[in-house]
C-alpha positions in Angstrom: 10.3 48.7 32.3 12.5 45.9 31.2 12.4 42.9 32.7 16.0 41.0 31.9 17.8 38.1 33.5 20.9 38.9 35.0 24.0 38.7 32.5 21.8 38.8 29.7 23.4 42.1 28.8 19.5 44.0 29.5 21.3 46.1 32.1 24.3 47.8 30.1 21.6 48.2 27.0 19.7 50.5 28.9 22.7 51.9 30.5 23.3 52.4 26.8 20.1 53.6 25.7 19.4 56.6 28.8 23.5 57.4 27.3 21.8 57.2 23.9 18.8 59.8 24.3 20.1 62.4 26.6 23.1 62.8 24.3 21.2 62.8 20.9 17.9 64.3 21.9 16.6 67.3 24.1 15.1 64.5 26.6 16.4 64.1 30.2 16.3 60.7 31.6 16.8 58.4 35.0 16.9 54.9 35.4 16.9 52.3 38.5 17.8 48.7 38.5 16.4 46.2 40.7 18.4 43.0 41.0 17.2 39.9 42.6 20.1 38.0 45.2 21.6 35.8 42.4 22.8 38.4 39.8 23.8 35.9 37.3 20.6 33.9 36.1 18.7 36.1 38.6 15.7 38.8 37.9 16.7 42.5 36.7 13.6 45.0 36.4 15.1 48.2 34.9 13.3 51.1 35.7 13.8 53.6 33.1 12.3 57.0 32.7 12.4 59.7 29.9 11.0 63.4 29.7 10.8 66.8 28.6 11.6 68.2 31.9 14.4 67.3 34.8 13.0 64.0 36.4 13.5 63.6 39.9 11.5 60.3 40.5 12.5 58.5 43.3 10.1 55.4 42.8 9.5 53.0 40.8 7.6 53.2 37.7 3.9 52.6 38.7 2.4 53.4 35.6 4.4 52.5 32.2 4.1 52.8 28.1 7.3 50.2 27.6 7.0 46.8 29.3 9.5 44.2 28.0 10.0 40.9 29.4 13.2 39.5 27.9 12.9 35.9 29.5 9.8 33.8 28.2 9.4 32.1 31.3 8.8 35.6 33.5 5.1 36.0 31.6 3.8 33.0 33.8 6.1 34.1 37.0 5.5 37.5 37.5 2.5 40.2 37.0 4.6 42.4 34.8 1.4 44.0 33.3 0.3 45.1 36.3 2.1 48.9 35.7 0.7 48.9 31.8 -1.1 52.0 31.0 -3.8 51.7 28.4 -1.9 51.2 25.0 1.2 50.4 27.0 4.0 48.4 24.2 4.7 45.2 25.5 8.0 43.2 23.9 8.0 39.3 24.9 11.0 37.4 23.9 9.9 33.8 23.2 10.5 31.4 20.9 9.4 31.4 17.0 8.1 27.7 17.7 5.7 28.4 21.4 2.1 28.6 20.5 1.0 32.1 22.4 -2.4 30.7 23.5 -0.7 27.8 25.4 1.9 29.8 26.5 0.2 32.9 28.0 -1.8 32.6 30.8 -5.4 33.5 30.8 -5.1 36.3 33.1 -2.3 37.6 30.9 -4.1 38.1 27.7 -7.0 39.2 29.2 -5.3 42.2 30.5 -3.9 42.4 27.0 -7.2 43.2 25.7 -8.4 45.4 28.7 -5.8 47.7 28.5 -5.3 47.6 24.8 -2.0 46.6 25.3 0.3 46.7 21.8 1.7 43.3 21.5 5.0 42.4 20.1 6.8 39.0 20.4 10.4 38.4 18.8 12.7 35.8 19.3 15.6 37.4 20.2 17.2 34.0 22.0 17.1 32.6 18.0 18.5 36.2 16.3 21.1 36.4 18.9 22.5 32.9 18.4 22.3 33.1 14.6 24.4 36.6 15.0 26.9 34.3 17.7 25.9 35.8 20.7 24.3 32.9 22.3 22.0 34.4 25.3 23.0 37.6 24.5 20.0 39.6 23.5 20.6 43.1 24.8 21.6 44.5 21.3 18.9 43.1 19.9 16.0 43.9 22.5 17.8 47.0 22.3 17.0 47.5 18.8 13.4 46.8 19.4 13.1 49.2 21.7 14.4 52.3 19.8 12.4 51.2 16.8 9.2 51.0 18.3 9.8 54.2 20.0 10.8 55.8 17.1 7.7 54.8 15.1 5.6 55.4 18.3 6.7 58.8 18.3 6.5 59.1 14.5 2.3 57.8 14.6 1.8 60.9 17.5 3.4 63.5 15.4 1.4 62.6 12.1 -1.9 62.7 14.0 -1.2 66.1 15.6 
């Protein structure tokens, strides 16, 4: 689940990334995009799902391993967490300079530690604008994404 704000490019990325997979791997995927009523500045949860076999999903994700929230303020507005499975990944893009104690709510760190939720905070806001591409940080949560994946993937197979 990716939870963007509208013209932030999160959207397209993952448009990109399902593109990404099922043409360079043996996985099928599906994707849905919620959109709040003011596209532009507004909420976007994308919905995005991966497999071995045909998926034919027709709900929303209830229970997921990714969780990113690309807008720092979202971690105090919404219960995001709420579909994290136990060692869930979980991206926050907030600022270099915000003190994570402050900033996270209670409730929000404790479910961290319940669920044993892998925590990973960038500041993709900063990156983008030192690459140019002032509040455009699809490429780069995009790159987060596929590397944690890929060394998510790479930790299962040397354990098996």
């Amino acid at each position: 689940m990716f939870w963007g704000l509208g013209s932030d490019g999160t959207v397209g990325a993952n448009k990109d990334a399902i593109k990404i997979i099922m043409d360079n791997t043996p996985l099928y995927g599906q994707a849905y995009f919620a959109y709040s009523a003011h596209k532009s500045g507004g909420v976007t949860v994308s919905h995005v799902r991966f497999g071995k076999e045909p998926i034919d999903a027709a709900y929303l994700i209830q229970k997921a391993d990714y969780i990113a929230c690309h807008s720092q303020s979202y971690i105090k507005k919404f219960d995001m967490l709420q579909q994290a499975k136990e060692g869930t990944i979980f991206v926050l893009n907030i600022s270099s300079n915000a003190n994570l104690d402050e900033y996270i709510p209670k409730k929000v760190r404790k479910e961290i530690a319940e669920k044993k939720i892998q925590f990973y905070r960038i500041d993709a806001n900063k990156i983008a604008d030192q690459l140019g591409l002032p509040g455009r940080i699809n490429m780069i949560m995009q790159t987060v994404f596929f590397q944690l994946q890929v060394s998510c993937h790479q930790k299962d197979a040397s354990s098996s």
